[in-house]
N, C-alpha and C positions, 0 to 999 in steps of 0.2 A: 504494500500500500504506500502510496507518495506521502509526501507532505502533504500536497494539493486537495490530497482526497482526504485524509483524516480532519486536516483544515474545516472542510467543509460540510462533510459528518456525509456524503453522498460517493460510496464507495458502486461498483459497479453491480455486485450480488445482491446488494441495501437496493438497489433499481430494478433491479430482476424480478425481486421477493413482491416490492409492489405492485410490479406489473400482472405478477402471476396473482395478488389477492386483487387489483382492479377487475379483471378477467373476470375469475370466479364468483365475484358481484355480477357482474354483469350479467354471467349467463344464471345465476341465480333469479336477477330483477327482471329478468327476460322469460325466465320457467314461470312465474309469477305472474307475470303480465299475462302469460299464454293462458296460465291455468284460471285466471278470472275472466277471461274471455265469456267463458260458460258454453264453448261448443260441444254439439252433441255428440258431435262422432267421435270425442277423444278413448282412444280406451285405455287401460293400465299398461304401463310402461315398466319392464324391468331391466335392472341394471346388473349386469356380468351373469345371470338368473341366479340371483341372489336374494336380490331386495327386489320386490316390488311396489312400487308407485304410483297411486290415484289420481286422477286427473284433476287435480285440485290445484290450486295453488299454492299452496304449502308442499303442496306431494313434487308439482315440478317441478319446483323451487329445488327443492330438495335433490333430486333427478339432476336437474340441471348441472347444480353446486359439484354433486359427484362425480359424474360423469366429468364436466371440463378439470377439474382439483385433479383428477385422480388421472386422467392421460397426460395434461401439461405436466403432472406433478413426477411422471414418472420422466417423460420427453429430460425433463430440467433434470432428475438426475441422473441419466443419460449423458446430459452433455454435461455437467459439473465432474463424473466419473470421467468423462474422458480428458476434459480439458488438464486433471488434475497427471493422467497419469502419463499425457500423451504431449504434455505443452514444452 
């Protein structure tokens, strides 16, 4: 870490981590919005057929949150593994 960046308190990972929790709102506030919609043809949604989730808003919310959290979350350490082993 530089000067520059400690200085600042805005290191490159510190950027990543929010982007990855801005994301995960988002498709969170987005399951949300879909599930109050109130369409009829949604049906239950499962996730890895593990969990299943209602077509509610709470439920897609929920849905959402996992689903994107849990493939960015592995992508990131994916590339944190390899930057570390490979840079």
């Amino acid at each position: 870490m530089t000067e520059t960046e400690r200085a600042s308190g805005f290191g490159g990972s510190r950027i990543i981590l929010t982007l990855y929790a801005v994301v995960v709102a988002i498709a969170g506030l987005m399951g949300a919005v879909i599930g109050s919609m109130g369409l009829r043809d949604l049906e239950a949604v499962s996730f890895l057929g593990l969990v299943t989730f209602q077509p509610t808003p709470l439920g897609l919310a929920a849905f959402g949150v996992s689903t994107i959290g849990t493939f960015l979350g592995v992508l990131l350490v994916l590339v944190v593994f390899v930057s570390r082993r490979y840079a």
